[in-house]
C-alpha positions in Angstrom: 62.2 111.4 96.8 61.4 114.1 99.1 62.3 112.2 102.0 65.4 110.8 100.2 66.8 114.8 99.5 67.1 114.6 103.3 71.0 114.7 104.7 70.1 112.5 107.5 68.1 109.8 105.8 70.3 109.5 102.4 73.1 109.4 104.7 71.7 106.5 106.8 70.5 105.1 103.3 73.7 105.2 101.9 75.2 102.9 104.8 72.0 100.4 103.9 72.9 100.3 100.6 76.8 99.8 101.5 75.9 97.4 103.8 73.7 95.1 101.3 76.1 95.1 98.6 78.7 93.7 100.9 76.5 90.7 101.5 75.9 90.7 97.8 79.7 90.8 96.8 79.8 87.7 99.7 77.1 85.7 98.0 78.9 86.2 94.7 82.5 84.8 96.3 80.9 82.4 97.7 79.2 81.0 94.2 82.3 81.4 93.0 84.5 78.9 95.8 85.0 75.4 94.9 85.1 73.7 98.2 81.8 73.4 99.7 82.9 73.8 103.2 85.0 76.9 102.5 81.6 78.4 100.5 79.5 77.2 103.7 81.8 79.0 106.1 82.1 82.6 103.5 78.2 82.1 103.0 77.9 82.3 107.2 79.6 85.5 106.9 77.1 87.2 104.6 74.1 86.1 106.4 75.1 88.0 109.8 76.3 90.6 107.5 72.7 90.8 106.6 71.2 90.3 109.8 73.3 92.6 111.5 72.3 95.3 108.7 68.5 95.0 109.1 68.4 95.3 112.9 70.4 98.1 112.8 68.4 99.7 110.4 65.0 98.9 111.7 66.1 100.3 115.0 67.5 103.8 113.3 64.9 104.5 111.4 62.2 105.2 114.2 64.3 108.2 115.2 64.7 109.6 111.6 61.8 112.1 110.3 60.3 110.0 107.2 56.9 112.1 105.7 56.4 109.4 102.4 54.0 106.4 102.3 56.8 104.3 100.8 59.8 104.7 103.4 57.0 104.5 106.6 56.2 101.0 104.9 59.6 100.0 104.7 60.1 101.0 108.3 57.2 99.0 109.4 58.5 95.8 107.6 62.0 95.9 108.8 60.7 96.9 112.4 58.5 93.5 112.2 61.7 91.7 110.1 63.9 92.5 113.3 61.8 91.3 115.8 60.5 88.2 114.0 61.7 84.6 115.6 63.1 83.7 111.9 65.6 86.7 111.9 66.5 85.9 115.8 67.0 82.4 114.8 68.7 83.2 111.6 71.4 85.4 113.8 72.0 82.9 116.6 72.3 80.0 114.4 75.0 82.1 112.6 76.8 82.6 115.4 76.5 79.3 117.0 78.2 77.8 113.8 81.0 80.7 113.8 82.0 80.5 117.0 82.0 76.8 117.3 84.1 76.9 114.3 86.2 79.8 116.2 86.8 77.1 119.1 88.6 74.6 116.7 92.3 74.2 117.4 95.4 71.8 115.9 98.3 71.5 114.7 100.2 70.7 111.6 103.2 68.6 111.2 105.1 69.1 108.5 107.9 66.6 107.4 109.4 66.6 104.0 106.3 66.8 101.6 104.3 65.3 104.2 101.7 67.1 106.4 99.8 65.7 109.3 96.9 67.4 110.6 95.7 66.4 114.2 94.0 67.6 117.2 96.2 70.4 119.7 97.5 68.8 122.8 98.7 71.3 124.7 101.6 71.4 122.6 104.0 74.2 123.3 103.5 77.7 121.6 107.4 77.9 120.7 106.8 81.7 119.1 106.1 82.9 122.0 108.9 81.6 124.2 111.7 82.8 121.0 109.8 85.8 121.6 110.2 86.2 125.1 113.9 84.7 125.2 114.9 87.5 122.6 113.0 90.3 123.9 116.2 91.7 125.9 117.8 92.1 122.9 115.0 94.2 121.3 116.2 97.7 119.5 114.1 100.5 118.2 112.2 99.2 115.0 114.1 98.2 112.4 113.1 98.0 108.6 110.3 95.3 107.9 111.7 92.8 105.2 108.3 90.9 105.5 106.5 90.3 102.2 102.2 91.1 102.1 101.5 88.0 99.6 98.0 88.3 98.0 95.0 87.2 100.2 93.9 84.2 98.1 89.5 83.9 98.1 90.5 80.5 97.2 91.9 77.5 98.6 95.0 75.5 96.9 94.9 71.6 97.3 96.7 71.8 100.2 94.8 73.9 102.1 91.6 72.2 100.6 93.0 68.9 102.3 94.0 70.1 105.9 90.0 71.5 105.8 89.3 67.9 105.2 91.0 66.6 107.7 89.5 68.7 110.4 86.2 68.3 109.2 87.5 64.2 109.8 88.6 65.4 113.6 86.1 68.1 113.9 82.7 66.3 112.1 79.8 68.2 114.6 81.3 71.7 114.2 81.5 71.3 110.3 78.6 69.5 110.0 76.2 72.4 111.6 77.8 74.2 109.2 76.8 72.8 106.3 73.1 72.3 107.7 73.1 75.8 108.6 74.0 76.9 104.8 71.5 74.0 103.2 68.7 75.6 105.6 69.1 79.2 104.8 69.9 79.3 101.1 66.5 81.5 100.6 67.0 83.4 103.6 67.0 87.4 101.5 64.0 88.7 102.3 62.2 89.7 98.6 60.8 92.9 99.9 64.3 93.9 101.8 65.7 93.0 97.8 63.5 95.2 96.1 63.8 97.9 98.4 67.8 97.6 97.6 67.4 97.6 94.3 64.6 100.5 94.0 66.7 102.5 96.5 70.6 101.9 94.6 68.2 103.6 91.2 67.0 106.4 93.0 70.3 107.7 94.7 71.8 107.1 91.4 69.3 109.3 90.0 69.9 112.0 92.6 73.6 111.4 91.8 73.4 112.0 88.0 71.7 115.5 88.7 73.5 116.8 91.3 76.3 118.3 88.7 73.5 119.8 87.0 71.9 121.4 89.9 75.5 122.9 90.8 75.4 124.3 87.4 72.8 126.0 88.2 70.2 124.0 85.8 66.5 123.7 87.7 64.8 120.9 89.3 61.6 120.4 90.9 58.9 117.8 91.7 55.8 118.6 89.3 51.7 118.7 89.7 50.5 115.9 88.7 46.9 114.6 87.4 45.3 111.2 86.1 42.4 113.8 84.7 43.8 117.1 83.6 45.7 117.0 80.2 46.3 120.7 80.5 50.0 121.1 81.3 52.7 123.3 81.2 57.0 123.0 82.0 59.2 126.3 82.9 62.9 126.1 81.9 63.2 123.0 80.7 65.4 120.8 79.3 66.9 117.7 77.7 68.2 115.7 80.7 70.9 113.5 78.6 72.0 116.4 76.2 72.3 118.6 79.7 75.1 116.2 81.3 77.1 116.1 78.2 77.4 119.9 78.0 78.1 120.5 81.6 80.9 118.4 81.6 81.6 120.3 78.7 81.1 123.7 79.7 78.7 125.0 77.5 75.6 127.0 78.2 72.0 124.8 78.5 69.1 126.0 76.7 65.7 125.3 78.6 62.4 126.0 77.0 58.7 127.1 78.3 56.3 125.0 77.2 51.8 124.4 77.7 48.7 122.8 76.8 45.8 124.6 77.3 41.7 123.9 77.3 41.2 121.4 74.6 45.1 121.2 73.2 46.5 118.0 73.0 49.0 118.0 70.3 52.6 119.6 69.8 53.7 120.0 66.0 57.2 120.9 65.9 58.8 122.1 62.6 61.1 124.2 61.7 65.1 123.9 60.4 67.3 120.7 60.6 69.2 121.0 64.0 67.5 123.2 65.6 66.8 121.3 68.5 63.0 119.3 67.4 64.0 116.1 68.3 65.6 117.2 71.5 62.1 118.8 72.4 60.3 115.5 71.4 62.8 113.8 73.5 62.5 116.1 76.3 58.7 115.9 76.5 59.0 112.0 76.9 61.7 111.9 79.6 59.5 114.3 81.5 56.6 112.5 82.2 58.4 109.1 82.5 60.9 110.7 85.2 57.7 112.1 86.9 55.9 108.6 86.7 58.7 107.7 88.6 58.2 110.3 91.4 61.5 112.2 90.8 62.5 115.9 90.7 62.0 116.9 86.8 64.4 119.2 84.9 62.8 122.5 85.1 62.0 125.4 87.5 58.0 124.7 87.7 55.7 122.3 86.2 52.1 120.2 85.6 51.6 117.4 83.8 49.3 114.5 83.2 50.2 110.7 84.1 49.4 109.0 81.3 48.9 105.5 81.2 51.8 104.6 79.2 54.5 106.2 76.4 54.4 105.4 73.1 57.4 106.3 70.9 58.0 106.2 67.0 61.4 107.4 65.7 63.3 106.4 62.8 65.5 103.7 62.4 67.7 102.4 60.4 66.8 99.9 57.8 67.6 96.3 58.8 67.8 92.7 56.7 66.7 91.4 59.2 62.7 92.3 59.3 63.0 92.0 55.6 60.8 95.4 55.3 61.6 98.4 53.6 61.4 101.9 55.4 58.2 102.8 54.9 56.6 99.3 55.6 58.4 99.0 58.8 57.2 103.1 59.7 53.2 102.1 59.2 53.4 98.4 60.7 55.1 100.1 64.0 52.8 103.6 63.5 49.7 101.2 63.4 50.9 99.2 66.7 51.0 101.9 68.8 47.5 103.4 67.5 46.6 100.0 68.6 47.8 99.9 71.6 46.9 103.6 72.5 44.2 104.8 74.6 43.2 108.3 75.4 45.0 108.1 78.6 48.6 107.6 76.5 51.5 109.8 75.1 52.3 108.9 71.9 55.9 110.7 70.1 56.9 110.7 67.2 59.6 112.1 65.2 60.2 112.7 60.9 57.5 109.8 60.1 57.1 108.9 57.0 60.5 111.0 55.2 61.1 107.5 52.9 58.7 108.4 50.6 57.1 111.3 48.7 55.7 114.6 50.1 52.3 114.2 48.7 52.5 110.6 49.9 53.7 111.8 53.5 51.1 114.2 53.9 48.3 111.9 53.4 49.4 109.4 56.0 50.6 111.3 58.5 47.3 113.3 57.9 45.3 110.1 58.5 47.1 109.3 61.7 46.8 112.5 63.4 42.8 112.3 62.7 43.1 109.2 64.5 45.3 110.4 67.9 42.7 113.4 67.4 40.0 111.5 67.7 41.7 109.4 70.9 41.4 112.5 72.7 45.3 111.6 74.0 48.7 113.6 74.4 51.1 113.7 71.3 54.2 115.2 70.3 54.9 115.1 66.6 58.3 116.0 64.7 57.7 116.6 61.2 59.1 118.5 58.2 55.2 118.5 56.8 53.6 122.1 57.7 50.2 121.0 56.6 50.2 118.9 60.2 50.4 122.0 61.7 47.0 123.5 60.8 45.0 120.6 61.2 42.5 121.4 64.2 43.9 124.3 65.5 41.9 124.2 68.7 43.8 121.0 69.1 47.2 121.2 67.5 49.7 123.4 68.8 52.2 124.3 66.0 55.8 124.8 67.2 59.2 125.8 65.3 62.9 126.0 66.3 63.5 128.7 65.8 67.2 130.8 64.2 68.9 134.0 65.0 67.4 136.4 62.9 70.9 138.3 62.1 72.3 135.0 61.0 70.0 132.2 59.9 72.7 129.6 59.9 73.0 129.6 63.7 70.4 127.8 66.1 69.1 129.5 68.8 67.9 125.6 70.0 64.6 127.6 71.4 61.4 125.9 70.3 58.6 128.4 70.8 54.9 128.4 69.8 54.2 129.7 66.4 52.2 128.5 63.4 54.8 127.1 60.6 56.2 128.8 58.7 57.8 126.7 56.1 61.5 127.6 56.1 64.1 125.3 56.4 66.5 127.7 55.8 68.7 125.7 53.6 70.5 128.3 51.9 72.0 129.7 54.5 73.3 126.4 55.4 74.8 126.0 52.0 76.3 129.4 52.5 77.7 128.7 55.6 79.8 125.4 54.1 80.6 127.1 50.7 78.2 124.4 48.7 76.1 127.6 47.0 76.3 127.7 43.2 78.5 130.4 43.2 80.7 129.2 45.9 80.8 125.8 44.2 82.1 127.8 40.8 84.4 129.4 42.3 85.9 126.3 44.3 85.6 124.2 40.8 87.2 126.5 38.5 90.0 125.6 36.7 
């Protein structure tokens, strides 16, 4: 990613990626013709296409400065692609069938709603002598009355019959053609297609953040460790709820966030839309997008690789499983405890709020002993404070937190702080008019 932040390099990438979408949108046209020879010929077009692309890429990028492991390995393989007798014989073949298809010439007769297709035989070009008879009569230009018809991909039956009939005068020309295109029907290199498709994701990526970036929102490529849980994020943020409010406007909130010595575990509470599952959210895309190699959202940051994500947030019930809500929340918790090791991340978000507190308590208790005792990263939403305490050289209790002046409003800051409890539910009601005495007043007769 460092390499691709380049100018030079995206640039040159850019044109790759141009380049091998063209023969993509070729292959698709011609999957989509009818007459074989007409898909033959189109399918000739995307090859060289192709051919042309990876020479001139192999040969550009020995002159451009590429640091990673990944984009020197490319280099090497298209540098060995281009000079390979496959490629060579690939392009000449192309060529050989295009320009022997070039060299074709006839005429058409046309006589009532007959047409006759033969060989040329020298016959006279009579446009150019009307041309040349009428050029002394030539003015300045006048309007054009010519119409642009459409530029038909495919064929009508007429034009699908004079083919035949010169593939009848013409059969060597034509039938290279179609030997060419039966030979070289695998001829994408798989590597060359992965390195498409990685690359198209990761100048999206760079794409999708740029707006931020000229917000002013920080990015930057983290420490990372397959050891060291101990981590920490500066200025971060929500990566999907930060595009919606740029294009909106509106200020971004980042938060600061760490795990020291033994902590593994993040409880957030605190009140209803205060920005807990955003946090939860944000912790996730985090170490994916870092996984991935790619700049993170934040100013500075370390974090541990884990060995995969695990993520439990509630869904809405469904016929289809035939499970209530709290069946379906321990068959999915007990999955993922399963599956975890103390390598993974595990999230989750309001487990358990089907059923009753007392009930809650004792099962989220149960399965916070056990990602305890995994030793592994965990981020847990919950409206239970009693999570918060349990092993506090473990647990890290965290709250969204409200303006102090006006507990209604959010200030979407999650900060580390043992629970306190609130919800602050009344000033909610307040804020709405749903109080008792607002709600006399507003019933009175």
């Amino acid at each position: 990613m460092r390499d691709l932040e380049k100018p030079e390099i995206i640039a040159r990438l850019r044109r790759f990626l141009s380049a091998i979408r063209e023969v993509h949108e070729g292959l698709a046209i011609a999957a989509k013709l009818y007459h074989p020879r007409q898909k033959d010929r189109v399918f000739v077009d995307a090859v060289l296409r192709y051919v042309a692309e990876i020479e001139a890429l192999a040969k550009d990028l020995t002159s451009l400065p590429l640091d990673s492991r990944g984009l020197r390995g490319v280099a090497g393989h298209l540098a060995a692609l281009a000079a390979s007798s496959e490629l060579r014989a690939l392009r000449e073949g192309g060529e050989r069938v295009k320009a022997d298809l070039s060299a074709i010439r006839y005429s058409i007769a046309i006589h009532g709603d007959t047409v006759t297709v033969r060989a040329y035989d020298d016959e006279a070009d009579y446009s150019a002598e009307v041309t040349a008879t009428f050029a002394r009569f030539r003015q300045d230009a006048a309007k054009d009355y010519r119409v642009n018809y459409p530029d038909e991909r495919s064929m009508n039956s007429v034009e699908e019959r004079i083919l035949d009939r010169l593939a009848g005068l013409f059969p060597e020309p034509f039938s290279a053609l179609a030997r060419y295109a039966e030979q070289n029907r695998d001829f994408f290199d798989p590597i060359i297609d992965r390195c498409f498709r990685e690359l198209h994701f990761y100048l999206l990526y760079l794409d999708f953040i740029a707006p931020l970036r000229a917000a002013g929102l920080p990015f930057c490529y983290p420490a990372v460790s397959t050891r060291d849980k101990r981590c920490f994020f500066r200025d971060t943020f929500d990566l999907a709820l930060a595009a919606k409010l740029v294009k909106e406007n509106t200020p971004v909130v980042t938060n600061n966030v760490f795990l020291r010595g033994q902590e593994r575990i993040f409880v957030v509470s605190g009140p209803n839309q205060g920005g807990k599952t955003t946090f939860v959210r944000t912790f996730g895309q985090l170490h994916h997008l870092a996984a991935l190699g790619l700049p993170i959202p934040g100013r500075k940051a370390r974090l541990f690789l884990p060995d995969a994500i695990h993520a439990h947030f509630e869904r809405e019930e469904t016929v289809v499983s035939l499970r209530g809500k709290l069946e379906d929340d321990l068959i999915r918790i007990h999955d993922i405890l399963t599956a975890a090791t103390p390598d993974s991340l595990i999230l989750m978000n309001e487990i358990f709020s089907s059923t009753t507190l007392a009930d809650a308590v004792f099962l989220a208790t149960r399965i916070m002993e056990r990602i305890i005792a995994l030793d592994c990263l965990a981020v847990c939403v919950t409206f239970m404070d009693e999570l918060a305490s349990l092993a506090p050289r473990v647990v890290v209790s965290m709250i969204s937190t409200v303006v102090p002046e006006d507990p209604a409003r959010r200030t979407l800051k999650v900060v580390r702080r043992p629970a306190d409890g609130k919800a602050y539910a009344w000033s909610i009601a307040e804020k709405y008019r749903l109080t008792r005495a607002w709600l006399d007043r507003r019933l009175a007769p």
